[in-house]
Short mmCIF file of the C-alpha atoms (twelve columns), coordinates in Angstrom:
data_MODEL
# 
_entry.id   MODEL 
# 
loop_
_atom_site.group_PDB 
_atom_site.id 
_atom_site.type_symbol 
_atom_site.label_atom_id 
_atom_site.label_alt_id 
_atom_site.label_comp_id 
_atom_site.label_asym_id 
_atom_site.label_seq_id 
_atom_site.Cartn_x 
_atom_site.Cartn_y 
_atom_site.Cartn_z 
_atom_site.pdbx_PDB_model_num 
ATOM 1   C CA . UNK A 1   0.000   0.000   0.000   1 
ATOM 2   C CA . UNK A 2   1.427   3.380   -1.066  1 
ATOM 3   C CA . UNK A 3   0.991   6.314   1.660   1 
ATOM 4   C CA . UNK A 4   0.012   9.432   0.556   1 
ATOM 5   C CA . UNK A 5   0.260   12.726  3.102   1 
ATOM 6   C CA . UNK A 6   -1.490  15.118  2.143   1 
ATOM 7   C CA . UNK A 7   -2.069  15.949  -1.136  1 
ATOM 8   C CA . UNK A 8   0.688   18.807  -2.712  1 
ATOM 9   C CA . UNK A 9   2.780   15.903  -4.514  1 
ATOM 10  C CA . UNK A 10  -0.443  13.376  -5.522  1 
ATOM 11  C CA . UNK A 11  -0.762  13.003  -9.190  1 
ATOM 12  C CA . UNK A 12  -3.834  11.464  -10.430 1 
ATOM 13  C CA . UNK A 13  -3.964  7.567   -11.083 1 
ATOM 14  C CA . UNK A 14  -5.255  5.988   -14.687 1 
ATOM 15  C CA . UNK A 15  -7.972  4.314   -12.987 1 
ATOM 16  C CA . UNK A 16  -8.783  5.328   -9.423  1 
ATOM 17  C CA . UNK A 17  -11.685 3.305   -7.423  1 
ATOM 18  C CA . UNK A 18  -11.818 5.824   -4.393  1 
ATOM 19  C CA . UNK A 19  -13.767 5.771   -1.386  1 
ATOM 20  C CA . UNK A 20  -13.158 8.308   1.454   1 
ATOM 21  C CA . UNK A 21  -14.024 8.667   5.112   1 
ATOM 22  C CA . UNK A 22  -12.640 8.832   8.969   1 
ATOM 23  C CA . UNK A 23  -12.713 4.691   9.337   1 
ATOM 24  C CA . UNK A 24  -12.202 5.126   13.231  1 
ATOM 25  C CA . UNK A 25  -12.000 1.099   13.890  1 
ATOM 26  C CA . UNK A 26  -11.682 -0.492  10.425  1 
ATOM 27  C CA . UNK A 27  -15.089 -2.189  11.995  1 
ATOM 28  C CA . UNK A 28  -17.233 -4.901  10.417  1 
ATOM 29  C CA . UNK A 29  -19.249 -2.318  8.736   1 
ATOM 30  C CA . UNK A 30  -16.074 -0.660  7.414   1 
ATOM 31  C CA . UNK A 31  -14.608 -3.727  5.948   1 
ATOM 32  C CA . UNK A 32  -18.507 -4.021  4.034   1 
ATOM 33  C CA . UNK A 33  -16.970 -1.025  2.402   1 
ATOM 34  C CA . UNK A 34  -13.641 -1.630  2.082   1 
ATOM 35  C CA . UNK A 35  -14.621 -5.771  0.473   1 
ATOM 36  C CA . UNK A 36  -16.792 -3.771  -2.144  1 
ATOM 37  C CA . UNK A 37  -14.003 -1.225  -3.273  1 
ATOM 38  C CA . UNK A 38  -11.395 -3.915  -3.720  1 
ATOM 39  C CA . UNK A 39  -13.591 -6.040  -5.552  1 
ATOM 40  C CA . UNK A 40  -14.435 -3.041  -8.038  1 
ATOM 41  C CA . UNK A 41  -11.274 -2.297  -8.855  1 
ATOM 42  C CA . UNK A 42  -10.068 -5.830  -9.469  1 
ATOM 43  C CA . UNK A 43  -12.992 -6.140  -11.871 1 
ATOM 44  C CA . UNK A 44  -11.927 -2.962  -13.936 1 
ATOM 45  C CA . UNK A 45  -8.297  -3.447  -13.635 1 
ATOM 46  C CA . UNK A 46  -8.086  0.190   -11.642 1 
ATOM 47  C CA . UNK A 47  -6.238  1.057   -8.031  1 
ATOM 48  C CA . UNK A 48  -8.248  0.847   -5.027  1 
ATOM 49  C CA . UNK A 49  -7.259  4.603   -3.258  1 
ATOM 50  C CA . UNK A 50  -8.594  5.226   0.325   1 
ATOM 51  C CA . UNK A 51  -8.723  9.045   1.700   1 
ATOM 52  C CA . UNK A 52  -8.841  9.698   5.428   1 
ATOM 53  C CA . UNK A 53  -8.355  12.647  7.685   1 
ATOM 54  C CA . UNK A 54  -5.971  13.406  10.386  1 
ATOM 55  C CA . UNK A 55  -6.433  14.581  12.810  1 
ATOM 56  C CA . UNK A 56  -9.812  13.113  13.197  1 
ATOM 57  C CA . UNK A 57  -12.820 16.064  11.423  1 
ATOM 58  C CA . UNK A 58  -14.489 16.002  15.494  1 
ATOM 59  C CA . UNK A 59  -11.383 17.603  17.002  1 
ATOM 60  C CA . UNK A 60  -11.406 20.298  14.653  1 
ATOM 61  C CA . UNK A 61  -14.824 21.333  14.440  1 
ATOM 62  C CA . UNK A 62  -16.748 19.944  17.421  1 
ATOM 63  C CA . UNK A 63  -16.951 21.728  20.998  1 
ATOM 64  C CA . UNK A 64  -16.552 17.963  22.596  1 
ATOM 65  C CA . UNK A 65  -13.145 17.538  20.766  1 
ATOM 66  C CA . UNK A 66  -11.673 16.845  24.093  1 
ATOM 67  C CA . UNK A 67  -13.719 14.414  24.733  1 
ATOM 68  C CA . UNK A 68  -13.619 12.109  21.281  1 
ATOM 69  C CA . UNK A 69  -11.227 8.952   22.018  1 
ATOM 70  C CA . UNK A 70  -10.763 6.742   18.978  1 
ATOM 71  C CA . UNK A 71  -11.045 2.877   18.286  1 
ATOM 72  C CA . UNK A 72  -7.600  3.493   16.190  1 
ATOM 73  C CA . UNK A 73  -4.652  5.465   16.212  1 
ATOM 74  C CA . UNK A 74  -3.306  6.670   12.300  1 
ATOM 75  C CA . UNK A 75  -0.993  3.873   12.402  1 
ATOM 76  C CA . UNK A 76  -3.129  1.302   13.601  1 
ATOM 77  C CA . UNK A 77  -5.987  2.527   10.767  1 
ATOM 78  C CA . UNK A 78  -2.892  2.032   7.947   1 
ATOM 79  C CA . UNK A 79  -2.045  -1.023  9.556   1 
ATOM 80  C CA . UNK A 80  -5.402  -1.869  9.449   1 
ATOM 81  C CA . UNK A 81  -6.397  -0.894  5.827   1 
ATOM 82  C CA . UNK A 82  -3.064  -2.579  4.266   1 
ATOM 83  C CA . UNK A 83  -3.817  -5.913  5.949   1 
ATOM 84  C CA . UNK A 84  -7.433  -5.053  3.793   1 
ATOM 85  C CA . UNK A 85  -5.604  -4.159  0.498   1 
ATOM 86  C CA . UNK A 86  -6.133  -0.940  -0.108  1 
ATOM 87  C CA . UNK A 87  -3.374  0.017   -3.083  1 
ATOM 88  C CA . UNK A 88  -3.388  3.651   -2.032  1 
ATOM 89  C CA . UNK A 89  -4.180  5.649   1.596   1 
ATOM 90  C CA . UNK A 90  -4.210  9.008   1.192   1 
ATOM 91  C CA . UNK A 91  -4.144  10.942  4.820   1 
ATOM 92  C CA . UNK A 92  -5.589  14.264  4.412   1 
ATOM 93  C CA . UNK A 93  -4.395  17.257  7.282   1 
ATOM 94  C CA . UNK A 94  -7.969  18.124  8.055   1 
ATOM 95  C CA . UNK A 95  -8.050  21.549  9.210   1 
ATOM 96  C CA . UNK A 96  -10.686 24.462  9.558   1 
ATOM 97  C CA . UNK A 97  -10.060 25.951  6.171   1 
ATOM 98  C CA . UNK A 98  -10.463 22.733  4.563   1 
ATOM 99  C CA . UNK A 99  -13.583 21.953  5.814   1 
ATOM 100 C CA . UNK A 100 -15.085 24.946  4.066   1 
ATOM 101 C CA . UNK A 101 -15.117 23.431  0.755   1 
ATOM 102 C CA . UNK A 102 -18.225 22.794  -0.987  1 
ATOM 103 C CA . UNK A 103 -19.432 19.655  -2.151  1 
ATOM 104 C CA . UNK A 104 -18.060 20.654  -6.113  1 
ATOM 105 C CA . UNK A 105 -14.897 21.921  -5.013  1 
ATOM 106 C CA . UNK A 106 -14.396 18.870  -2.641  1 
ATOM 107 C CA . UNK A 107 -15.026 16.588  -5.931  1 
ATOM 108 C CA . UNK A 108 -13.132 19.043  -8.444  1 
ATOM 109 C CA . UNK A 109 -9.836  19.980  -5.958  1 
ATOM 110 C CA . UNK A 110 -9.325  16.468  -5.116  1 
ATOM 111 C CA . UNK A 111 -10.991 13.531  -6.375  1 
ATOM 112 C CA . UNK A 112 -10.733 14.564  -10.158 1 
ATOM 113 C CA . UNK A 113 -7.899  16.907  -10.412 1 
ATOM 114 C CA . UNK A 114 -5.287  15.258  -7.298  1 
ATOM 115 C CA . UNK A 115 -6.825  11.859  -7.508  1 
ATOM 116 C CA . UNK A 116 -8.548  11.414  -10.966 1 
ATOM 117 C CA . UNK A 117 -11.144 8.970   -9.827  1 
ATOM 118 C CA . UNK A 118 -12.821 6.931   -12.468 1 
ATOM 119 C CA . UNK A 119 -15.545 5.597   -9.572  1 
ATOM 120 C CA . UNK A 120 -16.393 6.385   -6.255  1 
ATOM 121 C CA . UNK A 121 -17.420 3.597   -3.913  1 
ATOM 122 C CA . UNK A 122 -19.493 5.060   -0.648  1 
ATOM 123 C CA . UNK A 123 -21.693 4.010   2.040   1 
ATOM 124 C CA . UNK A 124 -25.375 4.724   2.194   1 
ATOM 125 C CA . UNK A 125 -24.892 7.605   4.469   1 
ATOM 126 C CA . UNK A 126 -21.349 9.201   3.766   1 
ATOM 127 C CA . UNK A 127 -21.528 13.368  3.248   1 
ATOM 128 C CA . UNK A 128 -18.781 15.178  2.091   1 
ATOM 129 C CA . UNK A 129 -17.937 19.217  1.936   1 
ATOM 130 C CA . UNK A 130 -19.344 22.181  3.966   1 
ATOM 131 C CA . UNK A 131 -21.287 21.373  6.488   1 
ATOM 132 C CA . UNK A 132 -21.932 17.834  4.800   1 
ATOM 133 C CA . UNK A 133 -23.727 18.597  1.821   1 
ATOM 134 C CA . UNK A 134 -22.497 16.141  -0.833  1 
ATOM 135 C CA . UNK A 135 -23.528 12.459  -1.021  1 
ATOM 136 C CA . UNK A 136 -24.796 10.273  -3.210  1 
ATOM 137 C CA . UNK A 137 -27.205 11.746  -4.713  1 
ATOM 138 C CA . UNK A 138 -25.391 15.083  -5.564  1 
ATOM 139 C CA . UNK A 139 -23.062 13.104  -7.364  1 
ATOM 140 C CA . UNK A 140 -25.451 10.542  -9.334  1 
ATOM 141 C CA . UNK A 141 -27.429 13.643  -10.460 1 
ATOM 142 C CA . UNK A 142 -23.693 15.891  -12.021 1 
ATOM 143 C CA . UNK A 143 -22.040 12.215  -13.137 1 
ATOM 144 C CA . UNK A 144 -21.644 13.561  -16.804 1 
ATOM 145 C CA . UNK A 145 -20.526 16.543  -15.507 1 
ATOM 146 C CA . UNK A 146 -17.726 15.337  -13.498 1 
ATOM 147 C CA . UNK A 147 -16.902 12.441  -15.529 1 
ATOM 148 C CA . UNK A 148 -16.324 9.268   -13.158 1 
ATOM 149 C CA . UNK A 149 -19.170 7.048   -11.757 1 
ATOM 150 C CA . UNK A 150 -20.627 6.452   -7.988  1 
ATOM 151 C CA . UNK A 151 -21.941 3.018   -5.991  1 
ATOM 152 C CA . UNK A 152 -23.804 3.596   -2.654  1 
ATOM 153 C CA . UNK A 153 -23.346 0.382   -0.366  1 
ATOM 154 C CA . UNK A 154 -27.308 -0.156  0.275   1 
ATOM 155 C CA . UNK A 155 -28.372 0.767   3.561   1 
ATOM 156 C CA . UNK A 156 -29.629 -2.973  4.715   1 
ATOM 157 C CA . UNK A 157 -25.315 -4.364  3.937   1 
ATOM 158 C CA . UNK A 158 -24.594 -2.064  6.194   1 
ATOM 159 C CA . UNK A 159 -26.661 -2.127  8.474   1 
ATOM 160 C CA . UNK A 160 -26.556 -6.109  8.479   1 
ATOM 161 C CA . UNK A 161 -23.482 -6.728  10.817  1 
ATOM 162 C CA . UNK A 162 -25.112 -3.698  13.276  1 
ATOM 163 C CA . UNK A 163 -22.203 -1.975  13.876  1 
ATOM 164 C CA . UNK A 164 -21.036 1.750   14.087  1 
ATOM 165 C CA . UNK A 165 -17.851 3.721   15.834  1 
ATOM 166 C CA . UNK A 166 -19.377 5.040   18.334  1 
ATOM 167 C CA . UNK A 167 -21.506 2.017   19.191  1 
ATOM 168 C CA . UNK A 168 -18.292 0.405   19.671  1 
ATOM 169 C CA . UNK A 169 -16.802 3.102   21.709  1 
ATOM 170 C CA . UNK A 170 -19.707 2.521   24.211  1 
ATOM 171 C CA . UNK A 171 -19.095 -1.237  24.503  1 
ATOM 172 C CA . UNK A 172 -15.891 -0.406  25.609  1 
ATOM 173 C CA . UNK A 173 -16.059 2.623   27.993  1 
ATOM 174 C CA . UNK A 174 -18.648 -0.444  29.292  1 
ATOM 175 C CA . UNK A 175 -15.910 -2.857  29.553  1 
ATOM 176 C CA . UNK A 176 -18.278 -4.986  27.392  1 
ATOM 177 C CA . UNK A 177 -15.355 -6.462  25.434  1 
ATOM 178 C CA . UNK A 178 -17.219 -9.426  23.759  1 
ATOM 179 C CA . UNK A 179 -19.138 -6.661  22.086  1 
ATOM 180 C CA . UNK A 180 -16.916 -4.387  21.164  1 
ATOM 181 C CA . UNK A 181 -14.263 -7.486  19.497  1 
ATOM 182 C CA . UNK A 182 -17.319 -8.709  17.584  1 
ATOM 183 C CA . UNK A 183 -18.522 -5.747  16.048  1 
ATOM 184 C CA . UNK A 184 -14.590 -4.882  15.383  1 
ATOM 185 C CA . UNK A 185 -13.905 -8.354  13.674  1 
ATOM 186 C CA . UNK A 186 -10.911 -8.534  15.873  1 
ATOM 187 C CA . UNK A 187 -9.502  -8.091  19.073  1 
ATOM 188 C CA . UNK A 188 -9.614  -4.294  20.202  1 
ATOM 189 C CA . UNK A 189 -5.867  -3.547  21.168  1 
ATOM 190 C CA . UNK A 190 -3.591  -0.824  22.955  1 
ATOM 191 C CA . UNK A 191 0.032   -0.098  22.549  1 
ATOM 192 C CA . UNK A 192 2.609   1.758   24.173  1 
ATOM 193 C CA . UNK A 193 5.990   1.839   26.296  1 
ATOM 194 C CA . UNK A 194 6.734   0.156   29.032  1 
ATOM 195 C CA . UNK A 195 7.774   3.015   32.219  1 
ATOM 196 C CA . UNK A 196 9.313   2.358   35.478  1 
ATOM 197 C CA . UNK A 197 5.715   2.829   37.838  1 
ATOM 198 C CA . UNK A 198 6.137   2.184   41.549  1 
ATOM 199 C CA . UNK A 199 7.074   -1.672  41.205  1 
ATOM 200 C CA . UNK A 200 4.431   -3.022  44.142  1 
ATOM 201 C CA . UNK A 201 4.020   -5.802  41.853  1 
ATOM 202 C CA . UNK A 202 7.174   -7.308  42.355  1 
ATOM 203 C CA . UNK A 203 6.785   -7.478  46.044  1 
ATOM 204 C CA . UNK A 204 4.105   -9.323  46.456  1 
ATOM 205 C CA . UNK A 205 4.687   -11.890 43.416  1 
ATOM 206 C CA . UNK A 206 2.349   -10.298 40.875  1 
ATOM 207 C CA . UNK A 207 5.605   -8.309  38.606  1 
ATOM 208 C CA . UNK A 208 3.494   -5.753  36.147  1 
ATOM 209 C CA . UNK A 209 4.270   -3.908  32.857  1 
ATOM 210 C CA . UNK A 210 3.549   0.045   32.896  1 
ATOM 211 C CA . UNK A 211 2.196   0.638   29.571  1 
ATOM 212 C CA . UNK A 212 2.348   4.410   28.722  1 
ATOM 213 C CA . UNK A 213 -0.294  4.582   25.616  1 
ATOM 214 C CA . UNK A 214 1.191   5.769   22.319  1 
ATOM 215 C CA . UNK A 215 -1.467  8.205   21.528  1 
ATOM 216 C CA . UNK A 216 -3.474  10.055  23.801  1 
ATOM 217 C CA . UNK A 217 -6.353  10.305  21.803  1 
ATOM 218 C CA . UNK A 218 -6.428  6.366   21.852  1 
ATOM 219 C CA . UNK A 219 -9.791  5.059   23.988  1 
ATOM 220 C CA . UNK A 220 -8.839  3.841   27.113  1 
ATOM 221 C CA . UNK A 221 -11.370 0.501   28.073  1 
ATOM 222 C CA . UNK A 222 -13.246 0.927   31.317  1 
ATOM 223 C CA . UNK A 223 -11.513 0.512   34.717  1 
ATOM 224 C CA . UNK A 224 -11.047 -3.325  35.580  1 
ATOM 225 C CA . UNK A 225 -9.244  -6.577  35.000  1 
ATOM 226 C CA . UNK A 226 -9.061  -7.901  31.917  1 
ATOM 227 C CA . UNK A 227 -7.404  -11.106 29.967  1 
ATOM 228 C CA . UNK A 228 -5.250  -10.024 27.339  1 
ATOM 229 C CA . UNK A 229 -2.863  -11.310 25.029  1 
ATOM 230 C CA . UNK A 230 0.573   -9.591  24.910  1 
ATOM 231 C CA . UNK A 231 2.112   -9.146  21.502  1 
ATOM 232 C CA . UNK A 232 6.136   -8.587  22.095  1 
ATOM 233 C CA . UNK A 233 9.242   -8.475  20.018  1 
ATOM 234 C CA . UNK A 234 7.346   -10.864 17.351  1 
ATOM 235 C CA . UNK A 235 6.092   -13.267 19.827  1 
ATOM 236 C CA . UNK A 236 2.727   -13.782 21.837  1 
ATOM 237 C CA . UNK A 237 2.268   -14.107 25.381  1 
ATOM 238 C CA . UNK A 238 -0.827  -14.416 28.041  1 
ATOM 239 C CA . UNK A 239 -1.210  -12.331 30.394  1 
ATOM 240 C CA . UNK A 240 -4.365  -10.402 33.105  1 
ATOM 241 C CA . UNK A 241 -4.092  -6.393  32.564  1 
ATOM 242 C CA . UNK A 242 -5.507  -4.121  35.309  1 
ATOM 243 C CA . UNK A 243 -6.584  -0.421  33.947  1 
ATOM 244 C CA . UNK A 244 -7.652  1.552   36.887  1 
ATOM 245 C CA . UNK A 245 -6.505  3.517   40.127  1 
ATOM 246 C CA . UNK A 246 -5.619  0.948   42.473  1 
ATOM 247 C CA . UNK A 247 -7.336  1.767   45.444  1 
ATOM 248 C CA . UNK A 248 -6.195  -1.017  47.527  1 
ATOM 249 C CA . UNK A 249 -2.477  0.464   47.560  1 
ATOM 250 C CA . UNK A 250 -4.093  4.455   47.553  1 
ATOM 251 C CA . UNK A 251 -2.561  4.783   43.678  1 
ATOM 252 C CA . UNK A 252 -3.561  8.569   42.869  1 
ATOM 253 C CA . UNK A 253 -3.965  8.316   38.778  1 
ATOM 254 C CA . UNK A 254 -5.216  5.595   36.242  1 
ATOM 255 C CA . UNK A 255 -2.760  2.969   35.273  1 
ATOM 256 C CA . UNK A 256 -2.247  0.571   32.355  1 
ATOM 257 C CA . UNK A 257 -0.225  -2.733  34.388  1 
ATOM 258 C CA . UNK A 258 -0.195  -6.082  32.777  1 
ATOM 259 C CA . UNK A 259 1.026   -9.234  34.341  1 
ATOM 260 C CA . UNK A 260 2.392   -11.158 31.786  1 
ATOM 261 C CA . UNK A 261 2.562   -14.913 32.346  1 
ATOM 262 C CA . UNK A 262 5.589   -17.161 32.294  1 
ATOM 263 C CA . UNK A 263 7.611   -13.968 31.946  1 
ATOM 264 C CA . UNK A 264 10.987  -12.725 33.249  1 
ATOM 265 C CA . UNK A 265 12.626  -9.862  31.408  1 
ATOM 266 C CA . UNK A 266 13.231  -6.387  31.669  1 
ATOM 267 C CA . UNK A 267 11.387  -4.954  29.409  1 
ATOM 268 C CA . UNK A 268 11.460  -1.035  30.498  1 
ATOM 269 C CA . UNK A 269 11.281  1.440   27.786  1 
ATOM 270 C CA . UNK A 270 10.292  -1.756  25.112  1 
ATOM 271 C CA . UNK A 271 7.042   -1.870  23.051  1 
ATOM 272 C CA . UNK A 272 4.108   -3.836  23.773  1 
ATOM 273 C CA . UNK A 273 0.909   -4.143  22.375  1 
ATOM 274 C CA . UNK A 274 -2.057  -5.429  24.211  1 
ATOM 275 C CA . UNK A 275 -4.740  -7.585  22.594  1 
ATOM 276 C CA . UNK A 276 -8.170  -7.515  24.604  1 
ATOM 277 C CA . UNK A 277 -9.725  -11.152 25.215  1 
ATOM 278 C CA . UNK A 278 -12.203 -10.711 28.025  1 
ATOM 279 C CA . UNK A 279 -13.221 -8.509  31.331  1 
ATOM 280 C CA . UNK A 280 -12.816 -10.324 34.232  1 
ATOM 281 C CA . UNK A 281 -14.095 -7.819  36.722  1 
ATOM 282 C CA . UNK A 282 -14.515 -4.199  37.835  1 
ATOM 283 C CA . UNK A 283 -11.452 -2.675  39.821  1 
ATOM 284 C CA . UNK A 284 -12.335 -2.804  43.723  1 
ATOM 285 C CA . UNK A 285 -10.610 -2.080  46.783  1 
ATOM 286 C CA . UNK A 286 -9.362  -5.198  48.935  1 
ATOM 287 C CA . UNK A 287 -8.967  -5.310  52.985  1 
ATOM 288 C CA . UNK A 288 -5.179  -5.248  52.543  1 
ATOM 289 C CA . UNK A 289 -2.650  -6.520  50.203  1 
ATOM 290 C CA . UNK A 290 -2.831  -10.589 51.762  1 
ATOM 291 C CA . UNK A 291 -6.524  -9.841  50.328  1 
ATOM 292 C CA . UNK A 292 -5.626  -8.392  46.956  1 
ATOM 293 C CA . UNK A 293 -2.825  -11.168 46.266  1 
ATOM 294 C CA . UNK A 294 -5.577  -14.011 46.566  1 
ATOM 295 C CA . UNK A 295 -7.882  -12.125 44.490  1 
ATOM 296 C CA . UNK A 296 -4.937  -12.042 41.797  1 
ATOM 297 C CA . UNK A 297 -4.430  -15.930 42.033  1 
ATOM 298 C CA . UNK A 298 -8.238  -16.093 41.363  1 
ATOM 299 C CA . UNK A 299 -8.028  -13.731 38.075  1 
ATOM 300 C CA . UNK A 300 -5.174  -15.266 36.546  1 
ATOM 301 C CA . UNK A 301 -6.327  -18.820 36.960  1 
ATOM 302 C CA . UNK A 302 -9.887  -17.371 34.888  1 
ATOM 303 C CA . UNK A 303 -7.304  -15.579 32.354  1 
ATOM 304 C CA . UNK A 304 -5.091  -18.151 32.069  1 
ATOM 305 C CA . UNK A 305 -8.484  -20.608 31.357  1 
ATOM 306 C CA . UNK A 306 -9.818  -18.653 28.905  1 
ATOM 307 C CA . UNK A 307 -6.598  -17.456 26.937  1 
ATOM 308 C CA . UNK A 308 -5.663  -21.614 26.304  1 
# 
């Protein structure tokens, strides 16, 4: 897949399929899309071209910027969209000024004159330009105008696997991981560095991993214990993650600690990325740490059960 940032040295292709859009998640609903705009550029021998925005449009225009936390960080989305075959990604700076195009400049600036799009592949509710005033039917009705064709996904493929961004992001600020890993296709994940924290762990035979996230706009899951898988150097291990504020040992902010099984390295200042598997249980405070350390024994015998 060929990276394109921004758009200043993006010629246009001989036979661009294009579809456009944030794609927060790469979700189920996503790859719907993403399956159809492949497909129609295998048939007519063209390039399958993605375009996204960074930063995300919300924390540009919306008063609750500070608020947004995404399902995927930009390098997780590429990640994400190569492993779906996407020939081209192109990652648009979105910024105030660009948001004031219209619909036809939107269309003439850069699908036809930066991208040269043959056909444009959307779902059944994407709007482009000022405040959202292309879609489908804008372009079906000025096709011979601007020269290339459109396909709306229908509504019902969609809406058939039930899924949405912000549906997700719910699931998870619910700790309802189940949810939120089947309406993602996969498991959701976070990565980071691992940083020195106050090293309890060690003392009382529970040895954790201090993730610091990579971005901070990433969505943190919902305070508990969770089973994850820990994805390290190229390998895979098991492990129970705690996300919370450990009240039983008076921690003062939220933490990302992992336990990682049948592990003995020092990993400070390495890379991990965790893969979420299932919620074990809302962070609570324990009668003392004899208390907590049984309580431990009891969650990693359920992780270590259901990550076999």
């Amino acid at each position: 897949m060929l990276i394109h940032r921004g758009l200043d040295e993006l010629h246009p292709l001989p036979n661009a399929v294009v579809t456009s859009g944030t794609f927060d998640g790469v979700h189920r609903g996503h790859q719907t899309i993403l399956a159809r705009l492949t497909e129609v550029a295998r048939a007519s021998g063209g390039e399958s071209v993605l375009i996204t925005y960074w930063p995300h449009p919300r924390t540009v225009l919306s008063n609750d910027s500070m608020d947004l936390k995404l399902l995927t960080t930009l390098d997780e989305k590429i990640d994400l969209l190569e492993q779906a075959g996407v020939d081209h990604l192109v990652v648009i700076p979105f910024t105030r000024a660009f948001s004031e195009l219209s619909s036809a400049e939107y269309i003439r600036q850069v699908l036809i004159d930066k991208i040269g799009t043959r056909k444009l592949v959307i779902g059944y509710d994407h709007r482009f330009g000022r405040d959202r005033e292309g879609g489908f039917d804008y372009i079906q009705a000025h096709q011979n105008e601007y020269g290339f064709g459109v396909e709306e996904i229908p509504r019902q493929d969609i809406e058939a696997v039930g899924v949405s961004s912000s549906r997700i992001r719910a699931a998870l600020d619910a700790g309802q991981i189940d949810i939120a890993n089947r309406l993602l296709g996969r498991p959701y994940s976070l990565s980071g560095t691992v940083v020195k924290g106050r090293q309890l762990g060690r003392t009382i035979g529970f040895p954790t991993a201090n993730l610091q996230i990579d971005d901070p706009v990433k969505l943190i899951p919902a305070n508990g214990v969770y089973a994850v898988d820990v994805l390290y150097a190229g390998q895979k291990f098991s492990g129970m993650l705690n996300i919370g504020f450990r009240p039983t040992v008076a921690g003062t902010h939220q933490t990302i600690e992992t336990y990682i099984f049948d592990f003995d390295k020092d990993i400070y200042g390495e890379h991990l990325t965790l893969q979420f598997r299932a919620f074990l249980r809302p962070e609570q405070k324990f009668d003392g740490l004899s208390a907590l350390v049984s309580q431990l024994k009891q969650d990693e015998a359920a992780a270590r059960t259901i990550l076999v």
